[in-house]
C-alpha positions as CSV (number, residue, x, y, z in Angstrom):
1,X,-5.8,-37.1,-7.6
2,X,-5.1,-34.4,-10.0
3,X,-3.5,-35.8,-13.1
4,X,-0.8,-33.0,-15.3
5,X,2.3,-32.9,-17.3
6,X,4.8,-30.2,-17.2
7,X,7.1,-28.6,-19.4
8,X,9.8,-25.7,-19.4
9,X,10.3,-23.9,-22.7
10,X,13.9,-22.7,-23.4
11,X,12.6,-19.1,-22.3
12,X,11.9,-20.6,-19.3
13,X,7.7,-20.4,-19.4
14,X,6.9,-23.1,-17.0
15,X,3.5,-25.2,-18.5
16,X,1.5,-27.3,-17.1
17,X,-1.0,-29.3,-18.8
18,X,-4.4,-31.0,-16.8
19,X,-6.7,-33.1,-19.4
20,X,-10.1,-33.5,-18.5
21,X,-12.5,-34.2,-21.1
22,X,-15.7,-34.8,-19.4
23,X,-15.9,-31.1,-20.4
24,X,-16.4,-29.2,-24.0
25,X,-14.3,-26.1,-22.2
26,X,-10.7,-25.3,-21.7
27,X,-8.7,-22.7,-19.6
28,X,-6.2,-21.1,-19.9
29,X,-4.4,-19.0,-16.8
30,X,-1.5,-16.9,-16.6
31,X,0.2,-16.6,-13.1
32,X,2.7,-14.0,-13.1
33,X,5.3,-14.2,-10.0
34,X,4.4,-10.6,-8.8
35,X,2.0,-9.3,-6.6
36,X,2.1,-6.1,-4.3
37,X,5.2,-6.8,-1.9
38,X,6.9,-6.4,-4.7
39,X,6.4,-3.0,-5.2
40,X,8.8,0.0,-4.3
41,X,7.3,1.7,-1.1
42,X,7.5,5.3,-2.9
43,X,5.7,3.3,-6.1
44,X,2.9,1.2,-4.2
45,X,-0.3,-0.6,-6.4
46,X,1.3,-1.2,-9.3
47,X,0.9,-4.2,-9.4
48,X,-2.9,-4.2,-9.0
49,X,-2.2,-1.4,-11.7
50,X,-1.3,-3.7,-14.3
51,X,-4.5,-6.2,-13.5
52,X,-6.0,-3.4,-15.2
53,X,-3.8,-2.4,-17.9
54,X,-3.5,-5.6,-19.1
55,X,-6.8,-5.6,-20.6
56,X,-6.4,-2.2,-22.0
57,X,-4.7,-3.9,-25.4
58,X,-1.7,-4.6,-27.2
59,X,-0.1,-4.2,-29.9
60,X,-1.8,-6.3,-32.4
61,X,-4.9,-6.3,-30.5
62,X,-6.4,-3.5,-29.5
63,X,-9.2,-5.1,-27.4
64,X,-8.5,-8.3,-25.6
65,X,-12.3,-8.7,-24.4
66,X,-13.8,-8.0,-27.9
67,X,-11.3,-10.9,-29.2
68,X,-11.8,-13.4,-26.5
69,X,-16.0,-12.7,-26.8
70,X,-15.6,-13.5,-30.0
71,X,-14.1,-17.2,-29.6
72,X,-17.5,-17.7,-27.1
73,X,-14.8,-16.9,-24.0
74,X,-14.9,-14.9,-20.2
75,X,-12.2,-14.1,-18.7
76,X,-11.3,-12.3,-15.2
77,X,-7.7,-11.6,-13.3
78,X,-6.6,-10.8,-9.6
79,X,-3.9,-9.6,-7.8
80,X,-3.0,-10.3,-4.1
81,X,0.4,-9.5,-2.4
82,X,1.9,-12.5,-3.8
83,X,1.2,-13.0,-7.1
84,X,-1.2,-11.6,-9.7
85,X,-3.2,-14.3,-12.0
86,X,-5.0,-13.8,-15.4
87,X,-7.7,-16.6,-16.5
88,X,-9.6,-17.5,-19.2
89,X,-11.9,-20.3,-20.2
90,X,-13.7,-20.8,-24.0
91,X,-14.9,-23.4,-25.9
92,X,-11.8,-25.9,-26.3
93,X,-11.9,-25.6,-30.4
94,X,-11.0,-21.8,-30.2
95,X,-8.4,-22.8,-27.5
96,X,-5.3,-21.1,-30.0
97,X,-7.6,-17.7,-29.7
98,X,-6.6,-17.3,-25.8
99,X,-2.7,-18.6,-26.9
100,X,-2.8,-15.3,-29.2
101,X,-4.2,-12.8,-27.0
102,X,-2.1,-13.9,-23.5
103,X,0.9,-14.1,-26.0
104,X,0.9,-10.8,-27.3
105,X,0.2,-9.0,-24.1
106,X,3.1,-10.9,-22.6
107,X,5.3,-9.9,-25.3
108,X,3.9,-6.5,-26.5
109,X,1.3,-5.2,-24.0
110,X,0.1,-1.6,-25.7
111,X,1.8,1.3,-23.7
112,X,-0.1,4.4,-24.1
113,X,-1.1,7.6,-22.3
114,X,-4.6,7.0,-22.8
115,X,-4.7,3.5,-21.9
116,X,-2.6,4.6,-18.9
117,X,-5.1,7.9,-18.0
118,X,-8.5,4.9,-18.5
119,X,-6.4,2.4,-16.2
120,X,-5.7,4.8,-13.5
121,X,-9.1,6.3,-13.4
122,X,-10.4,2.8,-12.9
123,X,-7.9,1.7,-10.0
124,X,-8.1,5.7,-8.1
125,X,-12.0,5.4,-8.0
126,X,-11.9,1.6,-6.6
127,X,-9.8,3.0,-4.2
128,X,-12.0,5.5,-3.1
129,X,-15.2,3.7,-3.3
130,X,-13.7,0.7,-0.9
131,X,-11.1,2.3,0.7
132,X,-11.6,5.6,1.3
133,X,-15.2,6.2,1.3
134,X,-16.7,2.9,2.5
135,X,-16.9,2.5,6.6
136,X,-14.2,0.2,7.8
137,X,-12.7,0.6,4.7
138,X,-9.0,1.8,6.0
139,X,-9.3,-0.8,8.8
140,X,-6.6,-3.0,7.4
141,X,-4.7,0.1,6.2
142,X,-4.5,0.9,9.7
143,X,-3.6,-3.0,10.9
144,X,-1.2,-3.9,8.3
145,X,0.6,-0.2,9.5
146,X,0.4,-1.6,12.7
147,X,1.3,-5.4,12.6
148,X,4.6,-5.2,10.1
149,X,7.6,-2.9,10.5
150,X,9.4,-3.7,7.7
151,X,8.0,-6.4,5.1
152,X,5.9,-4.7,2.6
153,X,2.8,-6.6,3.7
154,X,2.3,-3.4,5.1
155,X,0.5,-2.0,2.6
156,X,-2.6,-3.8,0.8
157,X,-2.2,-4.4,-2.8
158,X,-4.5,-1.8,-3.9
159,X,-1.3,0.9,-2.8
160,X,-0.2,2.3,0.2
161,X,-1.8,6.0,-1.4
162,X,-3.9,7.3,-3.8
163,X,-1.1,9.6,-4.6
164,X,1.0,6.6,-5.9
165,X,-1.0,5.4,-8.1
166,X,-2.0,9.4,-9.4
167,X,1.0,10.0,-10.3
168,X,2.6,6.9,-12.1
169,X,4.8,7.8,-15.1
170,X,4.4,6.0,-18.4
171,X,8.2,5.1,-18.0
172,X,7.7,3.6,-13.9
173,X,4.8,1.8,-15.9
174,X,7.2,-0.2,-18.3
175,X,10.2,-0.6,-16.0
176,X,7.6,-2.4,-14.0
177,X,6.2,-4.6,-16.6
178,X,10.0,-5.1,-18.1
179,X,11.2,-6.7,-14.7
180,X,8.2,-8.8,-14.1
181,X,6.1,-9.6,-17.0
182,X,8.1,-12.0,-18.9
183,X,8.4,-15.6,-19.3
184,X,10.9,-16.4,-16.5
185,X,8.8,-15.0,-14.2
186,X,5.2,-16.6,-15.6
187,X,3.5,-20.2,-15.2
188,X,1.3,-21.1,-17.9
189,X,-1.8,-24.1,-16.9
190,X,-3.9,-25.4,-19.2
191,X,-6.8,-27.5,-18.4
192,X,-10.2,-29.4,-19.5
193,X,-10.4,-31.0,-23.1
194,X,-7.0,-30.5,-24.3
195,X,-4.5,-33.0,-25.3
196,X,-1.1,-32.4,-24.0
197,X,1.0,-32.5,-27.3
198,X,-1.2,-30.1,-28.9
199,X,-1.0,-28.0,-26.2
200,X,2.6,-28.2,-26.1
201,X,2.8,-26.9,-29.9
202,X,1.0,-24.0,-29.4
203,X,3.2,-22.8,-26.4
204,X,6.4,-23.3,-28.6
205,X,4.4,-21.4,-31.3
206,X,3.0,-18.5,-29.5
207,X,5.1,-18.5,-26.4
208,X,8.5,-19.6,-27.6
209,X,10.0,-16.8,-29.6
210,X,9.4,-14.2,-26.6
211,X,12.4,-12.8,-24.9
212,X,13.1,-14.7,-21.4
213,X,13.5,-11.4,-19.8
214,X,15.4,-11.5,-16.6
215,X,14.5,-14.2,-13.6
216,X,13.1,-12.0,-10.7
217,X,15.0,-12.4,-7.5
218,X,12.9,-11.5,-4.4
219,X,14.7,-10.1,-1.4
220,X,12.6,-8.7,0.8
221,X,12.9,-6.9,4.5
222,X,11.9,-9.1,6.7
223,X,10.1,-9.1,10.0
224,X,12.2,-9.2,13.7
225,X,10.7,-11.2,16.6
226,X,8.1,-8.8,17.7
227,X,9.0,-8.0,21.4
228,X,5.8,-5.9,22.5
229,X,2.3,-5.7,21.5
230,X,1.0,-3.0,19.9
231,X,-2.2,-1.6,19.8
232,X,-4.2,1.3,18.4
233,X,-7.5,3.5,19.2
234,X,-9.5,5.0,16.5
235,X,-12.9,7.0,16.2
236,X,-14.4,6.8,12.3
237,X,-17.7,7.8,10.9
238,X,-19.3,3.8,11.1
239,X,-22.4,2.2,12.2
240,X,-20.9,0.2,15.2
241,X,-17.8,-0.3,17.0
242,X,-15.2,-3.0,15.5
243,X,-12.6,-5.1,17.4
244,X,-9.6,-6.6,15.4
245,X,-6.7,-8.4,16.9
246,X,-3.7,-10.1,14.9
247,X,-1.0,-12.3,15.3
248,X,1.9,-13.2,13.4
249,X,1.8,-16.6,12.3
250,X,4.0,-18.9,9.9
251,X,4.7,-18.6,6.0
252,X,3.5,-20.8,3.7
253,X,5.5,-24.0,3.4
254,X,6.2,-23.8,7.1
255,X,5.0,-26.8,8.8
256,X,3.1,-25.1,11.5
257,X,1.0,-23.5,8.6
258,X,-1.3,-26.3,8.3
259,X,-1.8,-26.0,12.5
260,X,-2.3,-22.9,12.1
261,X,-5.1,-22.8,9.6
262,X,-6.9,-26.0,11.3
263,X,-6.2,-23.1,14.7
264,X,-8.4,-20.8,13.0
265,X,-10.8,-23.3,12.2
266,X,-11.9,-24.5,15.5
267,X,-12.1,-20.8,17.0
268,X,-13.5,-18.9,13.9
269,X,-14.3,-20.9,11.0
270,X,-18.8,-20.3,10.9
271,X,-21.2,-20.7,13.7
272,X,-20.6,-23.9,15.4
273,X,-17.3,-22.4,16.1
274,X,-15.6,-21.6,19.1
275,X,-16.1,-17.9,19.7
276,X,-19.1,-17.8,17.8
277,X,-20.7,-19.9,20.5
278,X,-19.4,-18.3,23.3
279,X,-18.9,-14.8,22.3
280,X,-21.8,-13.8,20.2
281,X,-24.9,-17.0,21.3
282,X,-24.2,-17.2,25.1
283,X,-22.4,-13.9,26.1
284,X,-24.0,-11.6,23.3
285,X,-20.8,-9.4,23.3
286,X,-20.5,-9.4,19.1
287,X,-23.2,-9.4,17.2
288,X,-20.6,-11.9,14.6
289,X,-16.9,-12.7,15.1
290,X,-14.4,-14.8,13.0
291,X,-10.5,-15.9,12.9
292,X,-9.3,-16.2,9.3
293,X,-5.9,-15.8,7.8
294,X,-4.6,-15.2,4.1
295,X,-2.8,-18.0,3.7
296,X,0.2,-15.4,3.0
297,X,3.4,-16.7,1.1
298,X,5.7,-14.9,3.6
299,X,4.7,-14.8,7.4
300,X,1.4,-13.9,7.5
301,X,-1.4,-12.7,10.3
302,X,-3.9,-14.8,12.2
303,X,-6.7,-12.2,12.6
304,X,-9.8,-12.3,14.8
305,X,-12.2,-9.6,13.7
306,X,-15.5,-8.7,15.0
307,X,-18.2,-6.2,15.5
308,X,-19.4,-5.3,19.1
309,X,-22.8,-5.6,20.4
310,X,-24.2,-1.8,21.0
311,X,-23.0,-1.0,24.8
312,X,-20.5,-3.8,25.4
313,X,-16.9,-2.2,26.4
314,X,-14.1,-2.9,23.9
315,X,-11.9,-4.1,27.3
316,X,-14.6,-6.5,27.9
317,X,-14.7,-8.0,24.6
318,X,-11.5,-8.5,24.6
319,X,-10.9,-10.3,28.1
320,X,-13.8,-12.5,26.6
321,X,-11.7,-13.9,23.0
322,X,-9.0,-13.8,25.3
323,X,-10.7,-16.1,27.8
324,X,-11.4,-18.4,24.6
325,X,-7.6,-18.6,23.5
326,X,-6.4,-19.3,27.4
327,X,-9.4,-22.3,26.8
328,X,-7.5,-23.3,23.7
329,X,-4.1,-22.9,25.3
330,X,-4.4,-24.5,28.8
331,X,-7.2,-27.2,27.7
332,X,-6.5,-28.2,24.2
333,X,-9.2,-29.4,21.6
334,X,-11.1,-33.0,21.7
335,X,-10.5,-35.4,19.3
336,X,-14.1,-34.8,17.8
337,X,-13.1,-31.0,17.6
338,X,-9.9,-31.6,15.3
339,X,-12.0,-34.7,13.2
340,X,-14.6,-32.0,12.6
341,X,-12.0,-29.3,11.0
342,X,-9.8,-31.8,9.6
343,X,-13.4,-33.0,8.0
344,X,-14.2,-29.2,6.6
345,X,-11.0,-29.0,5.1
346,X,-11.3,-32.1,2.9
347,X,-14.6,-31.2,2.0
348,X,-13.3,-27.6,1.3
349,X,-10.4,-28.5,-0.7
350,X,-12.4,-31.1,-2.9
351,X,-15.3,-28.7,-3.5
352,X,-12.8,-26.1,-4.9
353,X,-11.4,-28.6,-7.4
354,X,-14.6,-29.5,-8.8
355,X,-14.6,-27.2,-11.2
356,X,-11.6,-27.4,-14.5
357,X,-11.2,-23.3,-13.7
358,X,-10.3,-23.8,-9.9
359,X,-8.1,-26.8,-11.0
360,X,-6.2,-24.5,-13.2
361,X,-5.5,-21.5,-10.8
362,X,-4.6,-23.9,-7.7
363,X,-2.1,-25.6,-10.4
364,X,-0.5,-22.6,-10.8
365,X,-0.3,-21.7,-7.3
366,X,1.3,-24.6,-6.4
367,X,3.8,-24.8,-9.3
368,X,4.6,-20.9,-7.0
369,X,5.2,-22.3,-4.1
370,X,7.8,-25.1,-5.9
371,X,5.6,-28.0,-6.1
372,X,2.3,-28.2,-8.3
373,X,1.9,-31.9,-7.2
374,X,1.3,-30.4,-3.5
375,X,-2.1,-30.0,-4.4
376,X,-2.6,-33.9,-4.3
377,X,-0.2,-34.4,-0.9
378,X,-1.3,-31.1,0.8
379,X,-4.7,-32.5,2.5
380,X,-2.0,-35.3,4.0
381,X,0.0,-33.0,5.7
382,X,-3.4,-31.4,7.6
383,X,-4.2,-35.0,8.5
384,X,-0.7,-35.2,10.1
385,X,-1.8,-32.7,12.6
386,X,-2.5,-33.6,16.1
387,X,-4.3,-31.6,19.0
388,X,-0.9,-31.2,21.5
389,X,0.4,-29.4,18.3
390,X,-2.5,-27.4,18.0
391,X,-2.1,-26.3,21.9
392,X,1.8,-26.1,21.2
393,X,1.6,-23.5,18.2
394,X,-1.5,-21.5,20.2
395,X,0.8,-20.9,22.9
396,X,3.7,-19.1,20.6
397,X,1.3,-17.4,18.4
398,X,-1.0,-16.0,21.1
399,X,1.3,-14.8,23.4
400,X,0.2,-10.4,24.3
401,X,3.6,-9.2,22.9
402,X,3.5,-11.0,19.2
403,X,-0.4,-9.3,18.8
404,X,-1.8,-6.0,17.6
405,X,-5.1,-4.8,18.9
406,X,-7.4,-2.4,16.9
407,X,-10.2,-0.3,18.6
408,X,-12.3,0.8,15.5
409,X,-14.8,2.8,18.0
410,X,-17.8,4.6,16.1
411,X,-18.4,8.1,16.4
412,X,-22.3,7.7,17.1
């Protein structure tokens, strides 16, 4: 059980506060309520944009990492399609250091052409390096194209283009950090050896005076019932041939989430698995195969992904996983099956919040999704799961006309 307090400040910064002083450390992480699907499709990567600019200074502290090395801290940040999440951990007594440098790039981030040229270099040649010049690297360019319509899940949160990100003005750089980076729209966790009233004086001291900016309302496109699959063919410069195949599956803090993930479990989740078994030890069609999802906020995609054994047809390969899902669909799973996944998601969850830092970012993540005291009472609702709801949600998800199949077919 994860112990925290919570606070709003009249701004409307949400804190919460974890004490845990079996440790000399503290963090300190900043979830901002952005992440690429809020990006205007003509403006796409901003988002991931910022992840860099926000480390490019502000205005009363021209380096943040020279600052925080200073106080004996690290820090890192990512950005997904949700949300974008800045972190840092130090030793406790220098905690008000990390208060002053999140503070002032919350309220002043440094807006320059140079810091904007460095910050664009950056994010273009990360692009290219794993997108553009890496093999497989436009594979889930090509998917997400493929798989949404409307929702802006259908571009990765690096940018739909190069060109979006190579020609961002100075001023679609601050209208973007105006409408999101502001304290309506932030969550601020503290953990480790930290006492909640001090921590609560610091955020009225550092945090309290900053404008609330306005509260971000989302209201995005969404998906219609997909009525017929879709598929795609593609020849690319890469080693071997790859074989994706997606599904849309439920958001978030839909019920049939946690079926969903326990799905992709028993047919993908390492090599006692399901299709690892079949498909790549006893039929040798893959040489490795998985099913994973993102664990997207909206409606996300179920994915099985894999990479063919030299000579073995794509149509064959595919017959086989779908073999594996009719086994899934028509025969269910075993009660040992679902003890054994149920079982690697305790273990999972528990291993993650060994550490102060993971405590931190999952608090956050939950106060996003509406509850932070769902990390305690999520690993019931997985529990709650039984195997004719496991056949049940297998049956809408994998039906042919809610999927989109990928033939990544290498030139050699």
């Amino acid at each position: 059980m994860i112990q925290f307090s919570r606070f709003v400040l009249p701004n409307g910064l949400k804190v919460l506060v974890h004490e845990d002083n079996s440790t000399p450390m503290a963090v300190v992480n900043v979830l901002y309520d952005v992440g690429a699907r809020d990006e205007d499709p003509d403006r796409t990567g901003f988002a991931h944009l910022f992840e860099h600019l926000m480390f490019g200074g502000s205005i009363n502290i021209p380096e943040y990492d020279d600052e925080l090395q200073k106080a004996g801290g690290e820090n890192n940040a990512y950005t997904t399609n949700d949300l974008t999440n800045y972190y840092c951990q130090l030793p406790s007594a220098n905690i008000e250091t990390a208060f002053w440098l999140e503070s002032d790039r919350m309220l002043s981030l440094a807006f320059s052409k140079k810091s904007l040229e460095v910050q664009r270099k950056v994010v273009c040649e990360e692009f290219k390096e794993h997108y553009i010049n890496r093999p497989y690297g436009d594979i889930w360019f090509k998917m997400r194209e493929m798989a949404y319509e409307k929702h802006p899940y259908r571009w990765m949160t690096i940018g739909k283009e190069l060109k979006h990100v190579e020609d961002a003005s100075l001023d679609d750089v601050k209208k973007f950090f105006r409408k999101h980076y502001n304290p309506m729209n932030a969550i601020l966790v503290v953990a480790g050896n930290v006492v909640t009233e001090q921590v609560y004086e610091l955020a009225v001291k550092w945090f309290g005076d900053i404008p609330p900016g306005e509260k971000y309302s989302r209201s995005l496109p969404q998906e219609e019932e997909q009525q017929e699959a879709r598929r795609m063919d593609i020849t690319a410069d890469v080693p071997v041939d790859a074989f994706l195949k997606t599904w849309h599956m439920p958001a978030r803090l839909d019920p049939d989430y946690y079926v969903a993930d326990l799905v992709t479990d028993i047919l993908g989740g390492g090599t006692s698995s399901r299709l690892y078994q079949s498909l790549v030890k006893e039929k040798q069609l893959f040489t490795n195969v998985d099913c994973y999802h993102y664990g997207s906020s909206d409606a996300g995609l179920i994915c099985i992904d894999g990479k063919l054994v030299k000579g073995v047809r794509f149509e064959d390969a595919e017959l086989a996983v779908q073999a594996q899902l009719d086994l899934l669909m028509n025969e269910g799973v075993t009660a040992t099956e679902l003890e054994k996944v149920k079982n690697k998601t305790e273990s999972t969850m528990a291993f993650e919040d060994m550490s102060v830092m993971n405590r931190a970012s999952s608090l956050a993540y939950y106060e996003l999704l509406g509850d932070a005291n769902l990390m305690n009472t999520e690993l019931a609702r997985y529990n709650e799961v039984t195997a004719d709801q496991l056949v049940e949600l297998g049956r809408r998800l994998f039906e042919e006309k809610n999927s989109h199949t990928l033939y990544y077919r290498s030139k050699k």
